[in-house]
Each structure stands twice: as C-alpha cells, then as structure tokens.
N, C-alpha and C positions, 0 to 999 in steps of 0.2 A: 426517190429521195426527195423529202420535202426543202422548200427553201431553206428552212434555220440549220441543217442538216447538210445541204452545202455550203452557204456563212460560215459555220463553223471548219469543213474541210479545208476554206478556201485558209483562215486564220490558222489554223494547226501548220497548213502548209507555208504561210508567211514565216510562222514560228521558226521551224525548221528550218525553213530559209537563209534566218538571221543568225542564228546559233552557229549553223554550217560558216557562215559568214565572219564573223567573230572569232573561230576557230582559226579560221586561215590566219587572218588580221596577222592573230597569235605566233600561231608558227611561224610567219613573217618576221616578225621583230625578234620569236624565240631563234631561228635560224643567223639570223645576225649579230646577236648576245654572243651565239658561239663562234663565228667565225672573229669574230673581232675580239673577244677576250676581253681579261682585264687590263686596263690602260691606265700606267703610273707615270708618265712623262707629263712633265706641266710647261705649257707653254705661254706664249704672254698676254693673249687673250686669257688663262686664267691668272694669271697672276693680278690682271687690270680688275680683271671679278675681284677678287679677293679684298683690293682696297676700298671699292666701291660697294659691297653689303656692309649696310647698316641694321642696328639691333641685333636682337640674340634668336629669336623664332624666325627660323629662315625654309623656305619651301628650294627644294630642287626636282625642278621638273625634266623628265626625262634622267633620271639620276645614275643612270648605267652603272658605271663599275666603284661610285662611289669616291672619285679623287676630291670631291667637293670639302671632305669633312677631314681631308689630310690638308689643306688649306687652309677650314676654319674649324683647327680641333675645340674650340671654347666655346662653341655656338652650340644652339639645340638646333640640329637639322631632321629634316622630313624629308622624305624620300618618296616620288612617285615614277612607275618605270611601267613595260607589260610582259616588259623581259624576266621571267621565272632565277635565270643566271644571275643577271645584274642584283637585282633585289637580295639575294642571296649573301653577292659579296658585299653589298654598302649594308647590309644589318648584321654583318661581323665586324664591320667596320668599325660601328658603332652609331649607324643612324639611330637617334630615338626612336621613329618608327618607319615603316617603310609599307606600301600598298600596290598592289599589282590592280591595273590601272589601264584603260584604250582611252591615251589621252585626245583621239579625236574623236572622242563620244560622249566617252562616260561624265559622267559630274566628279568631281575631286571631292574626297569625303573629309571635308571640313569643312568648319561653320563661315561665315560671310566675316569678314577684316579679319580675321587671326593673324595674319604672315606683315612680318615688319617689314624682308626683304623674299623677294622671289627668284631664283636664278634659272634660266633655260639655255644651258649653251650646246649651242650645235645640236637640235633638237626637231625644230620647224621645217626643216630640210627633210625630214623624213617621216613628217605624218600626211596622215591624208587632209585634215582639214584642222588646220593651223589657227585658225578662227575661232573654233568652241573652245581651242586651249587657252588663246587669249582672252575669251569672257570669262572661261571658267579663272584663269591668276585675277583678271582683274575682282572678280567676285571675293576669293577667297584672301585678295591684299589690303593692306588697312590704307584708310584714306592716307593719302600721300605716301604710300608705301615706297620703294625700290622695286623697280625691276629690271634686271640686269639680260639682255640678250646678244647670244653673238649664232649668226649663220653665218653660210658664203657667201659671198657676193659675186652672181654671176653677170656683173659688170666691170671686173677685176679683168683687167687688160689682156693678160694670154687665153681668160674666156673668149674675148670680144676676137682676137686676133685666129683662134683655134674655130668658130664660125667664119668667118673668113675663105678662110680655104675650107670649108665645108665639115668638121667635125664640130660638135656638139658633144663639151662637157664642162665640169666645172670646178676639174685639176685636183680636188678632196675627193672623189669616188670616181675612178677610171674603169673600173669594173663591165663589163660585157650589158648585165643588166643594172645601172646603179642602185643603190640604196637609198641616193636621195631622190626624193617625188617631187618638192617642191622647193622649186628658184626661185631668187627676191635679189632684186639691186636694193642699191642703198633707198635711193627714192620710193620706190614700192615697199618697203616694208616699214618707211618713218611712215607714209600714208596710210598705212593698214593699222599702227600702233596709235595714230593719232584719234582712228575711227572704231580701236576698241580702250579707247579711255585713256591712254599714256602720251603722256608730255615728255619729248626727247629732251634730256640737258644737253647730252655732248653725244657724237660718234666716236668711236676711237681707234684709228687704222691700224690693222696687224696683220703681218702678212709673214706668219712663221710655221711650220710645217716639223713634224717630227723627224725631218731631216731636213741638212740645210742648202739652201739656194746659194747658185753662185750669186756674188755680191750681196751677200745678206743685210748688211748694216744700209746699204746705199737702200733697197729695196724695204726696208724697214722705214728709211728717213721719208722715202717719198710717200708712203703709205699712210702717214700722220698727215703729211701736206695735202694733197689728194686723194682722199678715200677712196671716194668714187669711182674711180679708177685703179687706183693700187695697192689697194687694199683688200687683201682673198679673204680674208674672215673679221672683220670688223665687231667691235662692241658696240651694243647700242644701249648708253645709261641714263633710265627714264623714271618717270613716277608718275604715278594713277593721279588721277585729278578728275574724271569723270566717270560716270557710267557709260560702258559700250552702246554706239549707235548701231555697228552690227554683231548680229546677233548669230549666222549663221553663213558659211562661203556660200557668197551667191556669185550666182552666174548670169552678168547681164550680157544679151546680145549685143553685136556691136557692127557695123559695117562700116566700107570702104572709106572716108573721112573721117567720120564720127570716132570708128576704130582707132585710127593713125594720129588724133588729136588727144587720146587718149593715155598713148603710148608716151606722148612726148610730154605729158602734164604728168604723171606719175611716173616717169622713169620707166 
C-alpha cells in the first residue's frame, strides 16, 4: 500500500471516528429529552427571564420542551436544541423555526447580529464545551444585544456544605450519573462571560426548585442578598459589547501556587 493510500485510510478512519462520536453526543442528550419530558412549571428564574428579553427576534438556546414561548407568546422565537423530542414539542408550540443543533460544535445557522435577545437557561451545565456556545450567541447577537443566563451555582451553600462531608453534588441533578458536566460559581462564569464578549448588568439570586424548600421565602430573601452563596440557580442579565477573546475551552496547566491563586481570583 502506497503512502496516499494509507493518508487516506488513516482520514476515512478519523471520519468514522467522528460520526461514531456525534452519534453518541446524540443519543446522550436524545436519552435525556426522554427521561425528562416536557416541562410546564415556570419558576422564578423564568419569570426574571421573561421581564428582561428585549425586542421581538429572540434566540433560545437549548430550547428543550419549549416553555420559552408560553412566556413570550408575541415574540418571534428561534429554537436551537440536539434533542430530536424537544424540537418536536417547541415547533408545535409554535417556534418560528426550530434546528437540531450539538451546540458544542456546530456553528448556529444564522447570519452574524440577527438576535435582539438571546436566552440559555439551564443549558451550560450540560454541554461539553460551553465556550463555542458562547462565541457562537455572541456572533449570532446584535451589538448590545440581551443575553439572559441562568445555571447552577455550585457555590450555593448545601453544595459547599455536602463536599464537606465528602459528597459531591449540585442538589439540581442527584442522579447516580448526573446530566450535568459542567459546574460554574458565580465568579467563574461572570469571568468566562466577560472573556467571550458580555458585560454583566446585574446577577439575580433564585433559589426555587419545582418543589418547595422548607423556609422558602426566608431562603429566597437571602438569595437576592448573597448570591454567591445562596443562590442555587441565579440569572445572569448581560449584553454583548465585544468580540470573544476566547475562542475555544482551553486547558491551561497549572501547579501547586500558581493553581490555588487561581482558584481564589476566579472563584
């Protein structure tokens, strides 16, 4: 077998590779479309959404089962998901249009500034690289656009308290193997938003759960006081002001100091 002849086996075989790879991805996020269903409870993390998109051309990234547009029935919403399920029900819903999407790869198929407002909630938590999602909204939002974020905050006190005595979780997915892959305090995710293009206005603490906490209201009040601490799912309400400085999750090494000064500079 001549050289070009194995070049090309070696690429047929990367091909395959990636395909095989992408498939998974898929059934991944399709496996959890189904165990999780459609979801019509609104809690107050969207309701904060709700008041905070501006204009009428609005992107929902990650758009799962579609409550976005029982919130804002007058808007023209967009739909991106990789969930086969979700997309289903949010374009009966009545998304404009909706696209099956690996939003930590693929490029989002629209033009650069379309989107007035952007929304991703509870989203970032469960991709593998939460970075090409944020060049890609930054890309596709128009200058000064909206963009509206809420994850968990695995600095939310019964996290902090549950390492403690040695478990490790982050009280929204208890599950054996979670769904969520990637954690962010409050700190670490304004520093990650600030270095792909987004200027925070405000944080906004919410700490409400489809069932309710004992002392709810008290645990509510402190959670505006103290995000950072008490606050299990916060808002984060920002807007594009720049182009992304990164471009893609990178991984810098880091040891013993250097590591721990790190930690304590970014949350």
């Amino acid at each position: 077998m001549d050289a070009a002849c194995k070049k090309c086996e070696v690429c047929c075989a990367q091909c395959v590779g990636e395909m095989k790879m992408k498939s998974n991805i898929k059934q991944f996020y399709d496996n959890f479309a189904q165990e999780e269903g459609e979801i019509s409870y609104f809690l107050q993390r969207d309701l904060i959404m709700k008041d905070l998109v501006a204009g009428n051309k609005i992107l929902d990234v990650g758009c799962g089962s579609g409550k976005c547009i029982e919130l804002l029935p007058q808007k023209m919403i967009y739909g991106i998901d990789i969930a086969d399920e979700y997309l289903s029900i949010s374009k009966k819903k009545g998304y404009k249009r909706v696209d099956n999407i690996d939003l930590s790869s693929d490029e989002f198929p629209y033009p650069n500034n379309f989107f007035d407002s952007i929304i991703c909630m509870e989203v970032l938590e469960h991709l593998f690289d939460p970075i090409h999602t944020l060049v890609e909204i930054n890309r596709v939002l128009k200058s000064d656009g909206i963009l509206i974020i809420s994850v968990p905050n695995i600095g939310w006190l019964p996290c902090r308290l549950s390492l403690l005595m040695g478990y490790f979780s982050d009280f929204s997915n208890t599950s054996l193997v979670p769904s969520h892959i990637r954690f962010f305090t409050i700190k670490r995710l304004k520093f990650i938003l600030l270095h792909t293009g987004f200027k925070i206005i405000k944080v906004y603490g919410t700490a409400d759960f489809s069932y309710k906490l004992p002392f709810q209201k008290c645990i509510n009040f402190f959670a505006t006081i103290v995000p950072t601490v008490f606050a299990s799912n916060p808002v984060y309400y920002t807007k594009k002001y720049s182009n992304p400085e990164l471009k893609v999750n990178t991984h810098d090494q880091k040891h013993g100091l250097e590591s721990i000064k790190e930690v304590f500079r970014l949350g």
